[in-house]
C-alpha positions as CSV (number, residue, x, y, z in Angstrom):
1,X,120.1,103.4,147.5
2,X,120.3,102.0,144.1
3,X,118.7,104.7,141.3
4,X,116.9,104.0,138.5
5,X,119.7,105.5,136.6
6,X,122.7,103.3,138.0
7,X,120.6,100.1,137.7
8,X,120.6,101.1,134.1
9,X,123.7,102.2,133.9
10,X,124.7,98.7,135.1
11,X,123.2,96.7,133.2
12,X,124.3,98.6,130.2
13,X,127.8,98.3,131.3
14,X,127.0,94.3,131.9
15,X,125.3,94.3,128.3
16,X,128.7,96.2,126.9
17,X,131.1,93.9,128.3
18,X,129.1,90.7,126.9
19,X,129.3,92.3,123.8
20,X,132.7,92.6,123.6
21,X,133.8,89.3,124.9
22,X,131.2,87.4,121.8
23,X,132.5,89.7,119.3
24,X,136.2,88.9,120.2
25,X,135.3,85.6,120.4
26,X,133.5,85.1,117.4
27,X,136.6,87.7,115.1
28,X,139.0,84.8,116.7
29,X,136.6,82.0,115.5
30,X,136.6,83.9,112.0
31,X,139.4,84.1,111.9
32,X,141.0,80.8,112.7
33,X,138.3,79.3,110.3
34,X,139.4,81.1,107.0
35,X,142.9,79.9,107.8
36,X,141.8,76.9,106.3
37,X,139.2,77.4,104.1
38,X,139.8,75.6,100.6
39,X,140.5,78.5,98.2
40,X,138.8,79.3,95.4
41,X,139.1,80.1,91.5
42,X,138.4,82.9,90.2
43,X,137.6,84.8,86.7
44,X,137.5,88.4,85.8
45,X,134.1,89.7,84.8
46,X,134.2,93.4,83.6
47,X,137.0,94.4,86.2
48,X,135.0,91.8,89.1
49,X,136.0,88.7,90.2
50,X,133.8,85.8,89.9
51,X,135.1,82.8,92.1
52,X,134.0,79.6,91.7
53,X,135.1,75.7,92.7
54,X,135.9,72.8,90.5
55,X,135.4,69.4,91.3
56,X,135.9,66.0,89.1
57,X,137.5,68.1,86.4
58,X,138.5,64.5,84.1
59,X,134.4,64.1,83.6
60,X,133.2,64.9,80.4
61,X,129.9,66.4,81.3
62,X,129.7,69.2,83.5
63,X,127.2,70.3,86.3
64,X,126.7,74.2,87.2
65,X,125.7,74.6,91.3
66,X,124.3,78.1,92.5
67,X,124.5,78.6,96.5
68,X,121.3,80.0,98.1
69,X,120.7,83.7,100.4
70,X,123.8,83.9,102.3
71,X,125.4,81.0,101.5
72,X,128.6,80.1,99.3
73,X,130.1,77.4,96.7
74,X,131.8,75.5,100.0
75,X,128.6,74.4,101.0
76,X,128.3,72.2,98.0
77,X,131.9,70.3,98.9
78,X,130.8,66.8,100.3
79,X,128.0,66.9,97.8
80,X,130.4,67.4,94.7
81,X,133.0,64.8,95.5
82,X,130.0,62.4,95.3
83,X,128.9,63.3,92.2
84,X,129.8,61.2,88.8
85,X,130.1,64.5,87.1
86,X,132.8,67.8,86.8
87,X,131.2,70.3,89.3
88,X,131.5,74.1,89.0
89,X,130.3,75.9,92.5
90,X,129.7,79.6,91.8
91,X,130.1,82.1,94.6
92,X,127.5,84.5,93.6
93,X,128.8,88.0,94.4
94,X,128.9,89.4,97.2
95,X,129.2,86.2,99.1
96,X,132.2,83.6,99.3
97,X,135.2,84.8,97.6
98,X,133.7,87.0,94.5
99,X,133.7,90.4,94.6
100,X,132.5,92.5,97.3
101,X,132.2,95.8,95.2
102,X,129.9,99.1,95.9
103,X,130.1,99.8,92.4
104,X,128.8,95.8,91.1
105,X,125.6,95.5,89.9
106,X,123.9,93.1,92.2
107,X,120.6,92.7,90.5
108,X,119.5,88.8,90.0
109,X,119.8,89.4,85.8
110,X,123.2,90.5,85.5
111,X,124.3,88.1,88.3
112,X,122.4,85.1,86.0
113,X,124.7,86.8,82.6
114,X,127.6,87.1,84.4
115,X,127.4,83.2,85.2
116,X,127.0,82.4,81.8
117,X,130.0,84.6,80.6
118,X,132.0,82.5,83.4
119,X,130.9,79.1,81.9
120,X,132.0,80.3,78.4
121,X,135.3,81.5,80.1
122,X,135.5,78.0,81.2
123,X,134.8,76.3,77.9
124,X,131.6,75.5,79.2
125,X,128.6,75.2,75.9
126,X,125.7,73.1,77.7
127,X,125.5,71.7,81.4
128,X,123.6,70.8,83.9
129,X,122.2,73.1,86.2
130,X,121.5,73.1,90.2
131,X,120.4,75.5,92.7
132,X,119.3,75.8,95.9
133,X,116.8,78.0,97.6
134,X,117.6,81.6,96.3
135,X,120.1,80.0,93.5
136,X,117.0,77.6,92.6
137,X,115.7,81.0,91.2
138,X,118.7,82.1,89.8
139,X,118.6,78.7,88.2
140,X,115.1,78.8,87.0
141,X,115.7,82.2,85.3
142,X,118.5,80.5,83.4
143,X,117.0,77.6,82.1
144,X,114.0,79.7,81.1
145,X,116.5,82.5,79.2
146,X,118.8,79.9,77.9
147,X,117.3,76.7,77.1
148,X,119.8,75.9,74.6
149,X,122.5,75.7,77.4
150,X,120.6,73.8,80.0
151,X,119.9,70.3,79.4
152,X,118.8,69.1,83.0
153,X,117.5,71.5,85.4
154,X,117.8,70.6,89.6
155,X,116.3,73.1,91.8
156,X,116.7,72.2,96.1
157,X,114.0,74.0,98.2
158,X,114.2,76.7,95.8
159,X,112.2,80.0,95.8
160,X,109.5,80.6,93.6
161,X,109.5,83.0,91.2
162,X,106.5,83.2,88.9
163,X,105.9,86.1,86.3
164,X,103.0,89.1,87.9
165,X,103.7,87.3,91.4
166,X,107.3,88.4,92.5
167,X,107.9,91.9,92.9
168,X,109.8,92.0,96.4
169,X,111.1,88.8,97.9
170,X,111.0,88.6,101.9
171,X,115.1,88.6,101.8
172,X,115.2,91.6,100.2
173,X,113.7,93.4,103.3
174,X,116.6,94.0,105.5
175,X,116.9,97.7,105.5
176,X,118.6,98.8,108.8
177,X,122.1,100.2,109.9
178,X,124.9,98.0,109.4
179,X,125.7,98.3,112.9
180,X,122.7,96.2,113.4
181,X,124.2,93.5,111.5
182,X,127.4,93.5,113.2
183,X,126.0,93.4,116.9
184,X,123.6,90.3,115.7
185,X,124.4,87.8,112.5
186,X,128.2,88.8,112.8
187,X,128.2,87.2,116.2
188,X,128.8,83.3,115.9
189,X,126.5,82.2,118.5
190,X,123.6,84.1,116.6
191,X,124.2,83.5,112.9
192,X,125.2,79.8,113.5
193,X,122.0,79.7,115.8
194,X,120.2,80.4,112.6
195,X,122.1,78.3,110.0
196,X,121.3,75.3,112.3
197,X,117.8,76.2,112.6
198,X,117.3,75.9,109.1
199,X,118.1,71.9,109.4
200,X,116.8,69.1,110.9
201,X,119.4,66.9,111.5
202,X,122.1,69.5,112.6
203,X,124.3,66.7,114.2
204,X,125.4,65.6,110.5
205,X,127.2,69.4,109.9
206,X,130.6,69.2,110.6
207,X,131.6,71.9,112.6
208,X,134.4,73.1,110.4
209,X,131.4,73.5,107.5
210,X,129.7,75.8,110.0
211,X,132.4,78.1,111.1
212,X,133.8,78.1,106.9
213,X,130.1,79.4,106.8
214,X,130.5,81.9,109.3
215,X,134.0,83.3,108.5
216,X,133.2,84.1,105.5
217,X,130.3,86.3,106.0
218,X,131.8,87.7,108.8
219,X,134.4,89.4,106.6
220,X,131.6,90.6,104.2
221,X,131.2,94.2,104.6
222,X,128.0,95.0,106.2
223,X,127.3,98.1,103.5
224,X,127.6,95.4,101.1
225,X,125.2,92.8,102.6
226,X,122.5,95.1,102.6
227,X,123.3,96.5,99.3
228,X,123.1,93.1,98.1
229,X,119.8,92.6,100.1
230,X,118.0,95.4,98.2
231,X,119.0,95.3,95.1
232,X,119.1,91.5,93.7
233,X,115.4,91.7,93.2
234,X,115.4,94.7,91.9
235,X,113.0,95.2,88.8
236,X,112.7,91.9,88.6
237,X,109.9,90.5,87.0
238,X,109.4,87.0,87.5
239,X,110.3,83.6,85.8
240,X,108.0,82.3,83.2
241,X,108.4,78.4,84.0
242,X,106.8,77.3,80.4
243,X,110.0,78.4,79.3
244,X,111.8,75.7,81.1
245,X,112.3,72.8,78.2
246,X,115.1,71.1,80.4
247,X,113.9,67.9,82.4
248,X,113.5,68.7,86.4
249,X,114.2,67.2,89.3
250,X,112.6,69.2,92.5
251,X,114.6,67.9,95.7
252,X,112.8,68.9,99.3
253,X,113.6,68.8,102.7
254,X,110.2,67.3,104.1
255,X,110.4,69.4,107.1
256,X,111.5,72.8,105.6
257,X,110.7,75.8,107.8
258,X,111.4,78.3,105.3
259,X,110.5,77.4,101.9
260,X,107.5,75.2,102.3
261,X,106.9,71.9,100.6
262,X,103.6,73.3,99.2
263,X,106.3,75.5,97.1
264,X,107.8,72.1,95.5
265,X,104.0,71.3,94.8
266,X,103.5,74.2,92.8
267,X,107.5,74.3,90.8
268,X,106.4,70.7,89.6
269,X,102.8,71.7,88.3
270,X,104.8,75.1,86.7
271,X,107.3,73.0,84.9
272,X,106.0,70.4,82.3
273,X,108.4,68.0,82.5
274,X,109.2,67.7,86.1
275,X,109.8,64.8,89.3
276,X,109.4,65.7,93.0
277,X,111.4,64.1,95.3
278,X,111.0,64.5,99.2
279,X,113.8,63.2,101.5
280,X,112.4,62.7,105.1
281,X,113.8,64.0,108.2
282,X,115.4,66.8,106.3
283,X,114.9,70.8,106.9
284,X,115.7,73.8,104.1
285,X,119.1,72.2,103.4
286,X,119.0,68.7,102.8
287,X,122.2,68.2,100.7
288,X,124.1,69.7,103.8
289,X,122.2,67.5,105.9
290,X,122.5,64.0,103.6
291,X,124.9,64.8,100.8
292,X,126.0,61.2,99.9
293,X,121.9,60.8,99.7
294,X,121.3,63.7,97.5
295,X,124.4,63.2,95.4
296,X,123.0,59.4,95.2
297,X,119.5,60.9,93.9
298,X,121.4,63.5,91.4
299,X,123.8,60.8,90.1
300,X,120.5,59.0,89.0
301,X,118.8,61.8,87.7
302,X,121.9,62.9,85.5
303,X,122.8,59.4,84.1
């Protein structure tokens, strides 16, 4: 007769074994996949290193990408070589190949100074400047503090970050053990589950983009992650958008499921001198989605 206890016991021992055989999986899939990951630049910022991509590097003007929540400077690769301009793809720490310190200061502010001491590292006075999603803020923040340096401004499904109305962003919420991580987003069925849920048209990601995506956070340490997590929007107030002089061009995914297109709707009313454009068919990444379309829409924006 079949307890209670040893049905339990059974399944946990069934639950167990799954586990083992998607994590072993999904280390071998990690691993295989940063084998041949492009590699990265990188500068030294106050002991940390700052890594970043070039692209186009004989153009004269220069255009500044910032990755979104989780993301890295790869994602902008078949965007960047169809772009008419030189292309610098930061990997904001902890993520992609910059530092992954318990001693760096995480908050968005000094992340937004420490790009700007990379650009002047990089000769770099004015540019344009792009960002998606969480690095739309990071963006916005920049072009508000440093108007000088920005003289376009391109923000892709990007967060919304008004002064008195940001005190806590939804990302910033994961506060639970690290184990938790590394039993669910560390596996590759589960975090590419959710990359691809994010998109509409998931057939156009090559599948070598998605597991570059997923090796390199799975060799992000977990401690780090959540550190990251809970500190970027830490006493941070808000962007005051009247500060924006820089023309803007708002790019949305019509069908975004996690930054709505209301969102775009209120960025363009926020900034005075500002053009919405929606691209159909398209979820919360639409430059992963249809890069040689957005790079198509940026080229015009830029020239």
């Amino acid at each position: 007769m079949v307890t209670l206890f040893n049905l339990t016991l059974e399944i946990l021992r069934y639950f167990l074994i799954a586990v083992v055989g998607i994590s072993f999986g999904s280390y071998q899939v990690a691993i295989k996949a940063l084998e041949n990951i492009p590699r990265s630049e990188t500068v030294e910022i106050e002991g940390f290193q700052f890594a970043y991509r070039e692209y186009n590097k004989e153009k004269e003007k220069t255009l500044v990408l910032i990755h979104g929540f989780a993301g890295n400077s790869l994602m902008w690769d078949r965007v960047a070589k169809n772009l008419n301009y030189r292309v610098i793809a930061v990997d904001i720490p902890p993520f992609g190949f910059s530092t992954k310190d318990h001693n760096y200061d995480y908050r968005l502010e000094n992340t937004a100074e420490n790009i700007m001491i990379l650009l002047e590292k990089l000769g770099v006075e004015k540019f344009y400047l792009g960002g998606h999603s969480m690095g739309g803020g990071v963006s916005s923040f920049i072009a508000s503090r440093y108007p000088e340096k920005v003289e376009k401004l391109i923000l892709i499904d990007s967060v919304f970050l008004e002064n008195g109305s940001h005190s806590q962003n939804s990302e910033s919420t994961l506060n639970f053990p690290p184990i938790i991580f590394d039993l669910t987003l560390k596996q590759y069925p589960i975090l590419t589950s959710f990359y691809k849920a994010q998109t509409k048209q998931q057939d156009k990601i090559p599948k070598e983009e998605i597991d570059w995506f997923y090796a390199q956070l799975y060799f992000l340490p977990s401690e780090i992650f959540l550190k990251f997590s809970r500190e970027f929007w830490k006493d941070f107030k808000g962007i005051d958008y009247t500060k924006i002089s820089a023309k803007t061009l708002i790019i949305w995914g019509k069908d975004d499921n996690v930054i709505p297109l209301e969102t775009a709707e209120k960025l363009q009313k926020k900034i005075y001198l500002s053009q919405l454009v929606v691209i159909e068919n398209t979820g919360h990444s639409p430059f992963v989605e249809l890069p040689e379309e957005v790079a198509k829409i940026i080229n015009g924006f830029l020239n």
